[in-house]
DRENBA-511095 format. One record per residue: chain; x, y, z of N, C-alpha, C, O in turn. Coordinates in nm, 4 decimals, always signed. Layout:
+-------+----------+----------+----------+----------+----------+----------+----------+----------+----------+----------+----------+----------+
: kette :     n.c1 :     n.c2 :     n.c3 :    ca.c1 :    ca.c2 :    ca.c3 :     c.c1 :     c.c2 :     c.c3 :     o.c1 :     o.c2 :     o.c3 :
+-------+----------+----------+----------+----------+----------+----------+----------+----------+----------+----------+----------+----------+
:     A :        X :        Y :        Z :        X :        Y :        Z :        X :        Y :        Z :        X :        Y :        Z :
...
+-------+----------+----------+----------+----------+----------+----------+----------+----------+----------+----------+----------+----------+
//
This chain:
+-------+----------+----------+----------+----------+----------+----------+----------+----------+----------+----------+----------+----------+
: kette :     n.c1 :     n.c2 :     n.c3 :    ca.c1 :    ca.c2 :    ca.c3 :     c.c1 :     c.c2 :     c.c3 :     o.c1 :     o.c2 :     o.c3 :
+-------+----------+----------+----------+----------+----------+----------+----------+----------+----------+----------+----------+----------+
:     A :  -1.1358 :  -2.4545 :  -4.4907 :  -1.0825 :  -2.5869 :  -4.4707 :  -0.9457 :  -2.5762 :  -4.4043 :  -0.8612 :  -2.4931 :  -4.4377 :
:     A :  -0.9321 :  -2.6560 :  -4.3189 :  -0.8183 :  -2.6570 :  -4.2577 :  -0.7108 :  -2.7700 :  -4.3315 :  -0.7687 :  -2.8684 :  -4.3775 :
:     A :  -0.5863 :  -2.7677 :  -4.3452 :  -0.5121 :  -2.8319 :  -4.3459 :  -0.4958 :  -2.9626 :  -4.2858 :  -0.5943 :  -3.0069 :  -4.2268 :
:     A :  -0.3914 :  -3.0327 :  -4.2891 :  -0.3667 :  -3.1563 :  -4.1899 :  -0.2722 :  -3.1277 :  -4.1319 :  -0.2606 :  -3.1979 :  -4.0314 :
:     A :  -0.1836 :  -3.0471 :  -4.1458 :  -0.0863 :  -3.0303 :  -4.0482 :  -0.1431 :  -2.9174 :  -3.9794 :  -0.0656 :  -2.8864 :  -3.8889 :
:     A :  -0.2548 :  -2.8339 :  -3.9822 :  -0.3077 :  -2.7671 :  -3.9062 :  -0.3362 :  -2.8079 :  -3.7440 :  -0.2995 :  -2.7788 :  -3.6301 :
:     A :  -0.4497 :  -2.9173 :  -3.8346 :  -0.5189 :  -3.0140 :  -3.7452 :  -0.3978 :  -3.1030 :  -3.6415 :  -0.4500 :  -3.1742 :  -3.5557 :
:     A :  -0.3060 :  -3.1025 :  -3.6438 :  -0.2108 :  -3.1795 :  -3.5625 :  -0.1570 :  -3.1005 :  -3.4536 :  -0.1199 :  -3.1235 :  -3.3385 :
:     A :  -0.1665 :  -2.9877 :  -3.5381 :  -0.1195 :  -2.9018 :  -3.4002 :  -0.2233 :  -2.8545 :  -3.3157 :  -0.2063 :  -2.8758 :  -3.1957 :
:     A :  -0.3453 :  -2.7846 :  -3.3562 :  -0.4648 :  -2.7880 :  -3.2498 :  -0.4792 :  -2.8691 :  -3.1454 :  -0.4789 :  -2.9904 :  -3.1660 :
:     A :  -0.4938 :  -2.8199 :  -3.0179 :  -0.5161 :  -2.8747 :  -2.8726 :  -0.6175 :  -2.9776 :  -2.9075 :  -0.7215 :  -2.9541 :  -2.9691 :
:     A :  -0.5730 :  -3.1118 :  -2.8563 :  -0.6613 :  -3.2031 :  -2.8434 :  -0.7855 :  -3.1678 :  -2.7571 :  -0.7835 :  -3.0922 :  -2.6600 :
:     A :  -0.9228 :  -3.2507 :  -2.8192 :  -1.0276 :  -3.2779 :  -2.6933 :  -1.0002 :  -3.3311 :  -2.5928 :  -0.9282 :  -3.4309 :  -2.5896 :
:     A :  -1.0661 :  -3.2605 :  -2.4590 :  -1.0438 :  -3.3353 :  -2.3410 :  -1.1533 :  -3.4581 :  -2.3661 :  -1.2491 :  -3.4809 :  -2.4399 :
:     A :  -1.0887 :  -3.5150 :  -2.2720 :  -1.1786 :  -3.6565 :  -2.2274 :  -1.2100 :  -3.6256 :  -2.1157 :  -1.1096 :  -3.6038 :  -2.0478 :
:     A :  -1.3489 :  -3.6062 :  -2.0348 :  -1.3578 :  -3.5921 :  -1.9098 :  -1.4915 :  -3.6742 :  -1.8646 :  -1.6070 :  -3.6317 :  -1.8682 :
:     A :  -1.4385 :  -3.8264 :  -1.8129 :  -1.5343 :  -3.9319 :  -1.8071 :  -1.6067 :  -3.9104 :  -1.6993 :  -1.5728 :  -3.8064 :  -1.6428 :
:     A :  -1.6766 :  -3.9562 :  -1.6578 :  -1.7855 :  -3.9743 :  -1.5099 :  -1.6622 :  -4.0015 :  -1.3928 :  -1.6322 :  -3.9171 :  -1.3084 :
:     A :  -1.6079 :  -4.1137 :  -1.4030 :  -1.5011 :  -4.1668 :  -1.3244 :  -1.3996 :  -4.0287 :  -1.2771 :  -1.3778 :  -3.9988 :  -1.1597 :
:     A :  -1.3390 :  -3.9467 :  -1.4106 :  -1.2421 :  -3.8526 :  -1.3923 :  -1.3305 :  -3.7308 :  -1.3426 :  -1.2745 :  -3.6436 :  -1.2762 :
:     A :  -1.4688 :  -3.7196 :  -1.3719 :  -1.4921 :  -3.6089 :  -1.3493 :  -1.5634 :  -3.6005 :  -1.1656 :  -1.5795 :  -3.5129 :  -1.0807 :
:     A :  -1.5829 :  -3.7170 :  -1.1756 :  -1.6731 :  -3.7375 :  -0.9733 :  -1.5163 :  -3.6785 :  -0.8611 :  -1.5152 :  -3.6042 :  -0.7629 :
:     A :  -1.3782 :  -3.7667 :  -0.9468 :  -1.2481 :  -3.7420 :  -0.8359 :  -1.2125 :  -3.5865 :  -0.8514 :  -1.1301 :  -3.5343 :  -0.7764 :
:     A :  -1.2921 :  -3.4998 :  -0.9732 :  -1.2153 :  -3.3762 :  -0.9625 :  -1.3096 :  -3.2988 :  -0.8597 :  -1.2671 :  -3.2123 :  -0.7831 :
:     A :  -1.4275 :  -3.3353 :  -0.8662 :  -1.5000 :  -3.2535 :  -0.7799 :  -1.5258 :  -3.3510 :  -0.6274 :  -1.6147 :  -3.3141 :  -0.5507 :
:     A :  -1.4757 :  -3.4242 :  -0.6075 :  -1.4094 :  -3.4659 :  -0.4643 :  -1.2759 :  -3.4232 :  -0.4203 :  -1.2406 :  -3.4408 :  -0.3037 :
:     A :  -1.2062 :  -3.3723 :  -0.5009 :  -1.1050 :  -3.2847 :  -0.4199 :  -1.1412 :  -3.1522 :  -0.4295 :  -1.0937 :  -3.0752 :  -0.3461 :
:     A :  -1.2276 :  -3.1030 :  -0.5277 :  -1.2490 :  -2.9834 :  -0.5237 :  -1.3434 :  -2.9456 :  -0.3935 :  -1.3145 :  -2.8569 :  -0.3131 :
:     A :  -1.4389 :  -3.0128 :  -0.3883 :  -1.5176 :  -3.0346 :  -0.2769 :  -1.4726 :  -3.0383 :  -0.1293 :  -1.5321 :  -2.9844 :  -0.0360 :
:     A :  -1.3215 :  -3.1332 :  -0.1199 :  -1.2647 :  -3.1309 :  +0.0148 :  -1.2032 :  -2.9910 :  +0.0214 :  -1.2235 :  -2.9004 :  +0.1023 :
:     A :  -1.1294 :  -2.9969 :  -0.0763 :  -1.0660 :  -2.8072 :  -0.0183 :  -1.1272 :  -2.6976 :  -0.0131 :  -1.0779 :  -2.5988 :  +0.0414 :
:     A :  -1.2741 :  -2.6988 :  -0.0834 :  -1.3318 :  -2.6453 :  +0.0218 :  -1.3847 :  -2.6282 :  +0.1350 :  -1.3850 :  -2.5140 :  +0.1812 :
:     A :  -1.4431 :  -2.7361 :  +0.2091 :  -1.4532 :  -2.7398 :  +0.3067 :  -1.3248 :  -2.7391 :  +0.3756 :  -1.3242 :  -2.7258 :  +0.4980 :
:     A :  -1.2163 :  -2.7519 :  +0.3108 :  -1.0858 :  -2.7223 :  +0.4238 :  -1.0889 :  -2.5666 :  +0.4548 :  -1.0883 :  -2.5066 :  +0.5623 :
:     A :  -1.0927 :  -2.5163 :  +0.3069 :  -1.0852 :  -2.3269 :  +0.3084 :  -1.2047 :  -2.2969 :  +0.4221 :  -1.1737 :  -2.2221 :  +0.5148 :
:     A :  -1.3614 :  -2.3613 :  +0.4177 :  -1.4469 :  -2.3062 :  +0.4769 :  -1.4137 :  -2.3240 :  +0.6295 :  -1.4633 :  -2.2426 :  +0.7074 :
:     A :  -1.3088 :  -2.4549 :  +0.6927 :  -1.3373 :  -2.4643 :  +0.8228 :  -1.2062 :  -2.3486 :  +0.8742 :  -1.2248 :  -2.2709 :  +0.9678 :
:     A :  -1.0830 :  -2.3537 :  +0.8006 :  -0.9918 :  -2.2802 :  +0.8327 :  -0.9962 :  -2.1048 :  +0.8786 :  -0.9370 :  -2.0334 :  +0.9595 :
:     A :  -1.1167 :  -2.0859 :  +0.7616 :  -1.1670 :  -1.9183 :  +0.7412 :  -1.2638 :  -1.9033 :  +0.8413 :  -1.2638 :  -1.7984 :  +0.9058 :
:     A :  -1.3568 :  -2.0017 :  +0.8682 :  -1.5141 :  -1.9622 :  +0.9293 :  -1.5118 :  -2.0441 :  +1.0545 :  -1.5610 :  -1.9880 :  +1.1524 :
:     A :  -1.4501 :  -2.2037 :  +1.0778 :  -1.4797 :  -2.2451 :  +1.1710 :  -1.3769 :  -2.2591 :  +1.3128 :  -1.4087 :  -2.2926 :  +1.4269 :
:     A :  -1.2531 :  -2.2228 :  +1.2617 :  -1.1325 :  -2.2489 :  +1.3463 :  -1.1074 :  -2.1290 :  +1.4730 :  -1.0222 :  -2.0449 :  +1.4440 :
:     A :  -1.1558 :  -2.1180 :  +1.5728 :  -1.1496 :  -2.0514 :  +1.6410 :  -1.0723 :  -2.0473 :  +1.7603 :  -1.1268 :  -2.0051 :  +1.8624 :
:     A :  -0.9117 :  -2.0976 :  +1.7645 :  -0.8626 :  -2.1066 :  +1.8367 :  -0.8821 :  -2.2082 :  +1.9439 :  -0.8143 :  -2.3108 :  +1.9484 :
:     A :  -0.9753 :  -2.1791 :  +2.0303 :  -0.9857 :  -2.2457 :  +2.1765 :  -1.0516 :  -2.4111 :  +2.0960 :  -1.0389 :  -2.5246 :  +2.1419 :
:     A :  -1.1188 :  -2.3697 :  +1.9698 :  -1.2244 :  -2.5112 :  +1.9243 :  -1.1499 :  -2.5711 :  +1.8294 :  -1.2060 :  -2.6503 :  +1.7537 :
:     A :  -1.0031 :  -2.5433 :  +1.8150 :  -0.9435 :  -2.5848 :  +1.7211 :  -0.8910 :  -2.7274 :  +1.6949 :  -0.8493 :  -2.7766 :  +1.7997 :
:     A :  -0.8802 :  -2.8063 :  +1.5929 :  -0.8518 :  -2.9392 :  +1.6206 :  -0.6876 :  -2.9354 :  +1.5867 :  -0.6454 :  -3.0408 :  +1.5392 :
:     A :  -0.6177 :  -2.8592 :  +1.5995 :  -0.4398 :  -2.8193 :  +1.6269 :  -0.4281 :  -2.7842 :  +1.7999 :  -0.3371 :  -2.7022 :  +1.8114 :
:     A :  -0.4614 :  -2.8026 :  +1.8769 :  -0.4475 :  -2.7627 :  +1.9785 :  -0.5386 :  -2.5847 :  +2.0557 :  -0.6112 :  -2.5090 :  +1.9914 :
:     A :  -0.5150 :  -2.5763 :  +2.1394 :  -0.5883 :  -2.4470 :  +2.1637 :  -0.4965 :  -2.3586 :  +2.1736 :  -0.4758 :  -2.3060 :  +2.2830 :
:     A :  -0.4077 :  -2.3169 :  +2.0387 :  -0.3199 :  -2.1929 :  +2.0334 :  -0.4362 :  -2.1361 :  +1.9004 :  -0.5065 :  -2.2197 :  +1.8437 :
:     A :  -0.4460 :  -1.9395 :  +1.8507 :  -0.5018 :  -1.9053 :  +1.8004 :  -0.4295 :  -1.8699 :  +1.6533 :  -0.4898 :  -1.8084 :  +1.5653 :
:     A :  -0.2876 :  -1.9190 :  +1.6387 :  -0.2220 :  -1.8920 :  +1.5128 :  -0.2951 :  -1.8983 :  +1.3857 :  -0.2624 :  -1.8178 :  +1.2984 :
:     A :  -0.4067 :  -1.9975 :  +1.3584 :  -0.4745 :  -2.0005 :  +1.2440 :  -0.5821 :  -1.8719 :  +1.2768 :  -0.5748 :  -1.7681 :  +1.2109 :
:     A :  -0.6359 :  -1.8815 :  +1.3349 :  -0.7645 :  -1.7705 :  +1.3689 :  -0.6727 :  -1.6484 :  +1.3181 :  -0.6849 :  -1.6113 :  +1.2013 :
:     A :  -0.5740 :  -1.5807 :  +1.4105 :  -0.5060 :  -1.4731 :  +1.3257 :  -0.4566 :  -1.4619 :  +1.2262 :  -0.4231 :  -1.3479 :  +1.1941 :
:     A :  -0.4330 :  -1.5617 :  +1.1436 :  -0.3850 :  -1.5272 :  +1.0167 :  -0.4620 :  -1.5244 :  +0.9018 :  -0.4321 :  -1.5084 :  +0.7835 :
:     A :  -0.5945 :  -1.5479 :  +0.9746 :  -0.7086 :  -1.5597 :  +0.8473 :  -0.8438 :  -1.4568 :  +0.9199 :  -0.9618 :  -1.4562 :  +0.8846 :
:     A :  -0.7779 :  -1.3743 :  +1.0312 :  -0.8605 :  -1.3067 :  +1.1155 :  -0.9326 :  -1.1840 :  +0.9837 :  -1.0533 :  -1.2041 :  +0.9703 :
:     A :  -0.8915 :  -1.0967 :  +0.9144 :  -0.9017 :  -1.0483 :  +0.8351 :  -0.9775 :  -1.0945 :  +0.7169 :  -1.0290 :  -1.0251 :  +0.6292 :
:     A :  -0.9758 :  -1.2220 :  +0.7288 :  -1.0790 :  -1.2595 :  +0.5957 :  -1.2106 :  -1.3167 :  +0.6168 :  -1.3055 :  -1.3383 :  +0.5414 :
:     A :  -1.1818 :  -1.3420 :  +0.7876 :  -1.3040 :  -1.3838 :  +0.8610 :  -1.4123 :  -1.2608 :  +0.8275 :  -1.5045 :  -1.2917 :  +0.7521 :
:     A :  -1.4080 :  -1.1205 :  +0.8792 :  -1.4466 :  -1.0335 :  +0.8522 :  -1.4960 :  -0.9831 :  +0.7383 :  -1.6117 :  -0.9472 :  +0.7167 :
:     A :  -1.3804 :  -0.9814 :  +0.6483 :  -1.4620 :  -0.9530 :  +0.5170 :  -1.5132 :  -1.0547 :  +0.4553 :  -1.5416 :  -1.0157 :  +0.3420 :
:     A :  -1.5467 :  -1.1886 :  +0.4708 :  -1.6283 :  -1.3109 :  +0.4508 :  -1.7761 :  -1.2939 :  +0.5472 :  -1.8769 :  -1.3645 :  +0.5441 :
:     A :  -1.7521 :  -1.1974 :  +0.6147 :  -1.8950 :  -1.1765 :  +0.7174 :  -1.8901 :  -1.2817 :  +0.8512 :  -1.9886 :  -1.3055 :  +0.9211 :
:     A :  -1.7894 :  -1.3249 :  +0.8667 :  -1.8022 :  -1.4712 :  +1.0289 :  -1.7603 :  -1.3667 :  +1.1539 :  -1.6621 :  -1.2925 :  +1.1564 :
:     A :  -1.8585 :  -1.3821 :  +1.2514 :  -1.8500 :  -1.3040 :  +1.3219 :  -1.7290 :  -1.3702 :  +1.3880 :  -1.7244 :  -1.4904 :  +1.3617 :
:     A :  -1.6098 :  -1.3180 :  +1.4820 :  -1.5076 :  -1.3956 :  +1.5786 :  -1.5076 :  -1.3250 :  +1.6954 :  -1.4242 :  -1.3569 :  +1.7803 :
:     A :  -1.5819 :  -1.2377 :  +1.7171 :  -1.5440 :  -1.1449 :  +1.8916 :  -1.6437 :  -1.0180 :  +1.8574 :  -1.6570 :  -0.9263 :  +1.9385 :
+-------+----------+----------+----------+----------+----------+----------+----------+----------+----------+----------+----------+----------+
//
């Protein structure tokens, strides 16, 4: 048996309604597809920042070991 001043200090239950739980996996959902276009789809010349390759190289390395072919 637990106490009552036990019980006060134990971490409350979450509440995680339909409402709270659809907005966590709509942002979870957008950043991935941000991670997926940044890593796999951004290829410099097709880029929607202009046609400089600064993103392509800085994620050139993970392109690879993610398996996306780039050249």
């Amino acid at each position: 048996m637990t106490s009552p001043e036990a019980r006060k200090t134990a971490a409350p239950a979450i509440d995680l309604s339909v409402a709270k739980a659809a907005l966590w996996l709509s942002v979870t959902a957008f950043l991935a597809v941000l991670v997926l276009y940044f890593v796999g789809l951004d290829q410099g010349a097709t880029s929607v920042f202009g046609s400089n390759t600064v993103i392509h190289e800085f994620v050139h390395d993970a392109r690879h070991l993610l398996g996306f072919p780039c050249h």
